[in-house]
N, CA, C and O atoms as a Maestro MAE file, in Angstrom:
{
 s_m_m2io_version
 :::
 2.0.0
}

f_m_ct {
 s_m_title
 :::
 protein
 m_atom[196] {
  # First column is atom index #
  i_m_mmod_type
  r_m_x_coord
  r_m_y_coord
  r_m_z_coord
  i_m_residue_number
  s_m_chain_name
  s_m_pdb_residue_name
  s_m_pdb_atom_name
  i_m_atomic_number
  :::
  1 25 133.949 105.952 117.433 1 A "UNK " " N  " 7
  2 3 133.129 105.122 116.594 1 A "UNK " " CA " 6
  3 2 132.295 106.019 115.675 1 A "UNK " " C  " 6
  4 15 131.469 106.737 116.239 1 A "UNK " " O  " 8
  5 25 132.403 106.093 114.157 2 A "UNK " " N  " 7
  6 3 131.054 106.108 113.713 2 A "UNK " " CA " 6
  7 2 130.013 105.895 113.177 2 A "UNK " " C  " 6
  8 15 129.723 105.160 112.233 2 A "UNK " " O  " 8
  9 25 129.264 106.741 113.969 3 A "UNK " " N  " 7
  10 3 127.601 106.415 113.724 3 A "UNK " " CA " 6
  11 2 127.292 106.752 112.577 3 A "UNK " " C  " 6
  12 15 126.066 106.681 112.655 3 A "UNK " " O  " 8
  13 25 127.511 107.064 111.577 4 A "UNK " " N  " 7
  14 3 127.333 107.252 110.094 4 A "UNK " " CA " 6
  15 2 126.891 106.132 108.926 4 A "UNK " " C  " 6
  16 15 127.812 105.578 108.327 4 A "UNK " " O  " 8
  17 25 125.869 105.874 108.675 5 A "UNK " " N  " 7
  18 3 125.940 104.826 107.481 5 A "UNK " " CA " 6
  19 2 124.990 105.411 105.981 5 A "UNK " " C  " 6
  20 15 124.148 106.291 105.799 5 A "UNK " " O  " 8
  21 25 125.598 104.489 105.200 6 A "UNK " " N  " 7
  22 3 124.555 104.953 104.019 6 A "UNK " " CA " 6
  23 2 124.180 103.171 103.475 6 A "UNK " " C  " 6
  24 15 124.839 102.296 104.038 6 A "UNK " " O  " 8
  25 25 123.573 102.917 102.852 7 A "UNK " " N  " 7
  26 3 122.268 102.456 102.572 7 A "UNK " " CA " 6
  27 2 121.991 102.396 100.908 7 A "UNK " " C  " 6
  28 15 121.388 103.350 100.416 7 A "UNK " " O  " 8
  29 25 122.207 101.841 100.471 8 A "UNK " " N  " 7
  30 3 122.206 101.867 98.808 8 A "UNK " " CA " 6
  31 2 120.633 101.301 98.364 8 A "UNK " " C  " 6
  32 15 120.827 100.239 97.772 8 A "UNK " " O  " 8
  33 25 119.264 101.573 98.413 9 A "UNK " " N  " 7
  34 3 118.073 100.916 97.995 9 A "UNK " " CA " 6
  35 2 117.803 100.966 96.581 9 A "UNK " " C  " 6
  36 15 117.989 102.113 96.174 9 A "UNK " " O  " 8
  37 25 117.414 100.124 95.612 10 A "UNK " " N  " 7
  38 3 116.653 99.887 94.607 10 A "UNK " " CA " 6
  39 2 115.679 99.643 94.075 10 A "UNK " " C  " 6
  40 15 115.100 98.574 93.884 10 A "UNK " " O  " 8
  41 25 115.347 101.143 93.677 11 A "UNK " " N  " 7
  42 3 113.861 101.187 93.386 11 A "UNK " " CA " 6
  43 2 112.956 100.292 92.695 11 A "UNK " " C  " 6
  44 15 112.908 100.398 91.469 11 A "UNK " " O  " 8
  45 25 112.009 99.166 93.446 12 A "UNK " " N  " 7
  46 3 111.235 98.707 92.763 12 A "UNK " " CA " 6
  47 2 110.124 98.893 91.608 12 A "UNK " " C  " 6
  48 15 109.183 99.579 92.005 12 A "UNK " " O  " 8
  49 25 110.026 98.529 90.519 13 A "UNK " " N  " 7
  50 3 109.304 98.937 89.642 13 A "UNK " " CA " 6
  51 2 107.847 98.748 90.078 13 A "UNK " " C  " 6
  52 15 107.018 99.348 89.393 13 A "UNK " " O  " 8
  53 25 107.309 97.867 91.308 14 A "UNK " " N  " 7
  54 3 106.444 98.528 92.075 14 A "UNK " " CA " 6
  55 2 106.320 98.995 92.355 14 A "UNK " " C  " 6
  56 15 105.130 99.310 92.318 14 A "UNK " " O  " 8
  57 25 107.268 99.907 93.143 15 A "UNK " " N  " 7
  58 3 107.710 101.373 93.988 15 A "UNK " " CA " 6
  59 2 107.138 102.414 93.036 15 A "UNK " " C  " 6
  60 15 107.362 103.589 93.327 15 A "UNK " " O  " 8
  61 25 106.506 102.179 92.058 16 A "UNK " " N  " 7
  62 3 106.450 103.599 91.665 16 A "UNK " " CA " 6
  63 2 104.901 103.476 90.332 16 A "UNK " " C  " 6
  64 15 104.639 102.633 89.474 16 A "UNK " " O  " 8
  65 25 104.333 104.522 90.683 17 A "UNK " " N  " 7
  66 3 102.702 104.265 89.829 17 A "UNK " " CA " 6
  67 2 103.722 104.692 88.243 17 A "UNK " " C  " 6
  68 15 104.946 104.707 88.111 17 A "UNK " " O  " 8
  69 25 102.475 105.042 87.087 18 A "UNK " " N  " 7
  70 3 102.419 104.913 85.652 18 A "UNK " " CA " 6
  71 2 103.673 106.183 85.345 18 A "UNK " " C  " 6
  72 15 104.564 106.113 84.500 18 A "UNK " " O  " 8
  73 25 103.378 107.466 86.436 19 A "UNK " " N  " 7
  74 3 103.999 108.553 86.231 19 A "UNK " " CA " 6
  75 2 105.313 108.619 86.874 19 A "UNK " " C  " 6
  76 15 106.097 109.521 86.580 19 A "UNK " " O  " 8
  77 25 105.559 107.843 87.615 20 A "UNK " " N  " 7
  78 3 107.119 107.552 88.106 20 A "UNK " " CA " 6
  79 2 107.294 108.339 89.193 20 A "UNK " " C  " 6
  80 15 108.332 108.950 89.445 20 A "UNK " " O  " 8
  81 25 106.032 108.343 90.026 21 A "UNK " " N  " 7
  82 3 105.963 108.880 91.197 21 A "UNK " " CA " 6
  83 2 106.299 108.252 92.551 21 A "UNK " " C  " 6
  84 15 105.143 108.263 92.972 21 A "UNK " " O  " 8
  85 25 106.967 107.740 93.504 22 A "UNK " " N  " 7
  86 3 106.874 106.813 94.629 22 A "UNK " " CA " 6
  87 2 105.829 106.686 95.193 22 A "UNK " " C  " 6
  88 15 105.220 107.688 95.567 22 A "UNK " " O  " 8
  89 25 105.278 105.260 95.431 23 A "UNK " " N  " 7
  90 3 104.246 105.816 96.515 23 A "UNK " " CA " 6
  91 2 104.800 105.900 97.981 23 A "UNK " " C  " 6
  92 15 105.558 105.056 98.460 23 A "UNK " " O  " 8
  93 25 104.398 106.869 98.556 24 A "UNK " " N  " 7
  94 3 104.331 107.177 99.847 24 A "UNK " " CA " 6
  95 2 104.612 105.992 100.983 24 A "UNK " " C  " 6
  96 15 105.472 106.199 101.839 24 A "UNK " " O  " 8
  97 25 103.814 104.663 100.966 25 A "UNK " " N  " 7
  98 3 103.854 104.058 102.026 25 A "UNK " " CA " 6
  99 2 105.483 103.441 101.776 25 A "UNK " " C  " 6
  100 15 106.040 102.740 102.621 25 A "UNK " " O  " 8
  101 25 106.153 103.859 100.398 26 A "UNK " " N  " 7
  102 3 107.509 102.961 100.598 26 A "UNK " " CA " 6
  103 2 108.800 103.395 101.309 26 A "UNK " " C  " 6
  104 15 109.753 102.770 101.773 26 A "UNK " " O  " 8
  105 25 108.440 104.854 101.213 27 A "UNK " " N  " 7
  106 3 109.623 105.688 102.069 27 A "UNK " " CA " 6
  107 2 109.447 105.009 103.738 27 A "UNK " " C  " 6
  108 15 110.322 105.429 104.495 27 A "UNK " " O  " 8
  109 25 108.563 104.152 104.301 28 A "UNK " " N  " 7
  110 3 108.399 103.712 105.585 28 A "UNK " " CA " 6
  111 2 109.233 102.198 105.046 28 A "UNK " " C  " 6
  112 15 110.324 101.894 105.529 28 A "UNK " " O  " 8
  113 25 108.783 101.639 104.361 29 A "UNK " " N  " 7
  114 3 109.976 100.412 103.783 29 A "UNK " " CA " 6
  115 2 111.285 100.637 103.581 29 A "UNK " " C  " 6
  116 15 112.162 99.982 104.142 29 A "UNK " " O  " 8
  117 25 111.526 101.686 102.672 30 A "UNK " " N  " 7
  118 3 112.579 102.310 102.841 30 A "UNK " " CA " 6
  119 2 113.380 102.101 103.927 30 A "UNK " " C  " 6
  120 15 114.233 101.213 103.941 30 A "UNK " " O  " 8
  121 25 113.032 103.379 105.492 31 A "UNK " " N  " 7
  122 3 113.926 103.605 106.194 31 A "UNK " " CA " 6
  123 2 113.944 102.424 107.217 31 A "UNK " " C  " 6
  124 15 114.765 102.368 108.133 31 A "UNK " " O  " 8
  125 25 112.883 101.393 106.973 32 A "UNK " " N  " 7
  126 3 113.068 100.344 107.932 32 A "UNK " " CA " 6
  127 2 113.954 99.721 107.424 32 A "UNK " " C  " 6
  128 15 114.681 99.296 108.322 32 A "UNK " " O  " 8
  129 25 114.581 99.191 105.681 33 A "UNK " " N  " 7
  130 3 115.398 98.238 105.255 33 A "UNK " " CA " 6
  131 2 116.637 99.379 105.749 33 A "UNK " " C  " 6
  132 15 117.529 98.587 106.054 33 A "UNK " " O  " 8
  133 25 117.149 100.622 105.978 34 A "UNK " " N  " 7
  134 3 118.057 100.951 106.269 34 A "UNK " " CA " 6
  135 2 118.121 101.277 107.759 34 A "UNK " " C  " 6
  136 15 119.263 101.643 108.039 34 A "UNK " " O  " 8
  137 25 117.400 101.276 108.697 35 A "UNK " " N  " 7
  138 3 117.357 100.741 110.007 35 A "UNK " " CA " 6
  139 2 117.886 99.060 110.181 35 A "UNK " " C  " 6
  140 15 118.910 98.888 110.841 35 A "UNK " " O  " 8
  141 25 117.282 98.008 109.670 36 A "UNK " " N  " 7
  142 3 118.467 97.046 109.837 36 A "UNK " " CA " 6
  143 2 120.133 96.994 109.312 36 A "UNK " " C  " 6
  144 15 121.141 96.631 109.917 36 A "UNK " " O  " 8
  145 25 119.964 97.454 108.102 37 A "UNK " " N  " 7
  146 3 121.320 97.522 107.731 37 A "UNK " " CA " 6
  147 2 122.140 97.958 108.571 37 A "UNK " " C  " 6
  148 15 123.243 97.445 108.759 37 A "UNK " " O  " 8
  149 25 121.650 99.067 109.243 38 A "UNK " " N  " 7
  150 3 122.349 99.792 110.232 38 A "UNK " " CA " 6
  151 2 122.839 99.069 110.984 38 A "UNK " " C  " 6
  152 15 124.055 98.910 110.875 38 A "UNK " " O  " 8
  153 25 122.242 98.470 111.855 39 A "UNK " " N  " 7
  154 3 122.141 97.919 113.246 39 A "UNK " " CA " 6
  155 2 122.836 96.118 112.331 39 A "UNK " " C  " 6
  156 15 122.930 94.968 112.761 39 A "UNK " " O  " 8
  157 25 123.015 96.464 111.603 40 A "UNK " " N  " 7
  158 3 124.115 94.949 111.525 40 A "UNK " " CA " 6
  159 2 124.886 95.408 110.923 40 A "UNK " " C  " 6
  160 15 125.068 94.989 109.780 40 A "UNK " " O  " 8
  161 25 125.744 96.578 111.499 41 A "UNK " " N  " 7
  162 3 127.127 96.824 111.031 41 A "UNK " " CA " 6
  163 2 127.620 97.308 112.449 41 A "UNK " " C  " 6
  164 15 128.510 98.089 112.785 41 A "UNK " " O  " 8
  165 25 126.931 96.737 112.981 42 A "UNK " " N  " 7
  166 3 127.188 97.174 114.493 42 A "UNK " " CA " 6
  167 2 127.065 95.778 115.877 42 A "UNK " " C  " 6
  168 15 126.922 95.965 117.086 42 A "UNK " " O  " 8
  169 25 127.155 94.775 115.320 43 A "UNK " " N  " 7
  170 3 126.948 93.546 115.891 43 A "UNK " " CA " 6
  171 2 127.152 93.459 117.276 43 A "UNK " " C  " 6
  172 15 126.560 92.697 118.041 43 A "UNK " " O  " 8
  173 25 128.216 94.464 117.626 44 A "UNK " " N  " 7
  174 3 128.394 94.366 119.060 44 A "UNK " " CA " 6
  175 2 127.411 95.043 120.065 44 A "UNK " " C  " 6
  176 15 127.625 95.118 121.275 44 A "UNK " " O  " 8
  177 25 126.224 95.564 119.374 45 A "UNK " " N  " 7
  178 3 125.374 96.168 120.244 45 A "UNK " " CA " 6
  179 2 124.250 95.228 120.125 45 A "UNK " " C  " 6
  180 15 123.708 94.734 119.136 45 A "UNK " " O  " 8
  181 25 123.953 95.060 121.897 46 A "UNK " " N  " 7
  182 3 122.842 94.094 121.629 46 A "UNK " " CA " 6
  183 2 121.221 94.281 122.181 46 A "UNK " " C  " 6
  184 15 120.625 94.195 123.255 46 A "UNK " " O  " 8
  185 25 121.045 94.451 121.402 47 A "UNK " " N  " 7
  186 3 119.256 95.087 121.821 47 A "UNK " " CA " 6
  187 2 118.337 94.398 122.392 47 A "UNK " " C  " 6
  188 15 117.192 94.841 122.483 47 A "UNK " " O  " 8
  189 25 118.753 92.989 122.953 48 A "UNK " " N  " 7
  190 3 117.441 91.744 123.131 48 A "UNK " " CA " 6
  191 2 117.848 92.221 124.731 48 A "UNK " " C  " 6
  192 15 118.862 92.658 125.275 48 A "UNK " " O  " 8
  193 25 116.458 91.877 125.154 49 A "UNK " " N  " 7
  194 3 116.049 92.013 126.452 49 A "UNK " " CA " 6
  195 2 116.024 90.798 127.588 49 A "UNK " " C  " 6
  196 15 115.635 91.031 128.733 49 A "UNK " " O  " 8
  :::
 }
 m_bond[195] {
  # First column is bond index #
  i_m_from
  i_m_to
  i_m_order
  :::
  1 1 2 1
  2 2 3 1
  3 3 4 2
  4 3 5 1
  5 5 6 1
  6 6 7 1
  7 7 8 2
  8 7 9 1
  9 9 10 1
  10 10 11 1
  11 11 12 2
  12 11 13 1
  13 13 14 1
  14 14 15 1
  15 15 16 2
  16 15 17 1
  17 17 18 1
  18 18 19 1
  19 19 20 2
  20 19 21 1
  21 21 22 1
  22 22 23 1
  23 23 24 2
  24 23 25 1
  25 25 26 1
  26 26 27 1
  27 27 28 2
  28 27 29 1
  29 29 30 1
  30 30 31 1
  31 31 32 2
  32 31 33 1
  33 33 34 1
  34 34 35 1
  35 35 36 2
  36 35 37 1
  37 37 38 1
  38 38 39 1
  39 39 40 2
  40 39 41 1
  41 41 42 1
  42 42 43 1
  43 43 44 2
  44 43 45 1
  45 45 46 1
  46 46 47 1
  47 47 48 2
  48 47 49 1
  49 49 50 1
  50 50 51 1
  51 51 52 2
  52 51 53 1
  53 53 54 1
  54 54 55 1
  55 55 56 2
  56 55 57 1
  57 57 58 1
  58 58 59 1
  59 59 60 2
  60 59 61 1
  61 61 62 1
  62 62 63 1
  63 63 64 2
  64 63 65 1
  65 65 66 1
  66 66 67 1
  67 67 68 2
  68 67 69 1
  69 69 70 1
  70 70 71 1
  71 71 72 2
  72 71 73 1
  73 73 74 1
  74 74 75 1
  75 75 76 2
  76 75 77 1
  77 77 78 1
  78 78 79 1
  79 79 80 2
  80 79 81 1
  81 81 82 1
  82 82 83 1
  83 83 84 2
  84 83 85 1
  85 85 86 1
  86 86 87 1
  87 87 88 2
  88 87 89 1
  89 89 90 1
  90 90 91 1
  91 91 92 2
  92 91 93 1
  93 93 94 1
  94 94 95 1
  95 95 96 2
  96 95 97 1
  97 97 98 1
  98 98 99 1
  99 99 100 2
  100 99 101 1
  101 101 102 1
  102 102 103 1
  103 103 104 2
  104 103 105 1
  105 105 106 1
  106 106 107 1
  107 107 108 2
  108 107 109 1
  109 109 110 1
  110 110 111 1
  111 111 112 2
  112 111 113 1
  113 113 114 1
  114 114 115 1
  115 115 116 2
  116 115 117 1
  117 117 118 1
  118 118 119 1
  119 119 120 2
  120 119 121 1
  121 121 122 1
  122 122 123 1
  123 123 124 2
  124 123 125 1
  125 125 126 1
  126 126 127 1
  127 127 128 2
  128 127 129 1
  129 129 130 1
  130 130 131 1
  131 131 132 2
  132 131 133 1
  133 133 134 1
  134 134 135 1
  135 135 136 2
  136 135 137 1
  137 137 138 1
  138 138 139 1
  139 139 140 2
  140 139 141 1
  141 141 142 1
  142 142 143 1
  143 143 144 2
  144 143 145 1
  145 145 146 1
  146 146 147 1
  147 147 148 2
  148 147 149 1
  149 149 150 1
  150 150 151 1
  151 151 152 2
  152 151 153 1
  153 153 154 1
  154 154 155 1
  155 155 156 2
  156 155 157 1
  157 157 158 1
  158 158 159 1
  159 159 160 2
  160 159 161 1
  161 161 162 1
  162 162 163 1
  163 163 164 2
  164 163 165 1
  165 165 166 1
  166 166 167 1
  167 167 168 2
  168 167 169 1
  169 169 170 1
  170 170 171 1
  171 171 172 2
  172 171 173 1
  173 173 174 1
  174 174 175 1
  175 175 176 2
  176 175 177 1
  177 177 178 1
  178 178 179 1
  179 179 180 2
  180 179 181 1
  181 181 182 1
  182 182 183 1
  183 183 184 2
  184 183 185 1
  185 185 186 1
  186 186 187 1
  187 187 188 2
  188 187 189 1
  189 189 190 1
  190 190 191 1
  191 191 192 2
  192 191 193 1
  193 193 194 1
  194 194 195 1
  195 195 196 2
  :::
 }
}
């Protein structure tokens, strides 16, 4: 199996101040929208308790 995925995000024109800098708190948005993606290409694993 692999564990490999990629993740295509689009930078919001919020995502970024006057100078076209990211802010910081989005790279945590970021890897959470590619933490689900992940984990639903993988349906057969089931995480509920």
């Amino acid at each position: 199996m692999n564990w490999n995925t990629q993740v295509k995000i689009k930078v919001r024109f919020a995502d970024v101040d006057m100078m076209g800098h990211l802010n910081n708190a989005k790279y945590v948005t970021y890897l959470e929208e590619g933490r689900v993606a992940y984990f639903q290409q993988f349906p057969e694993l089931d995480f509920t308790v």
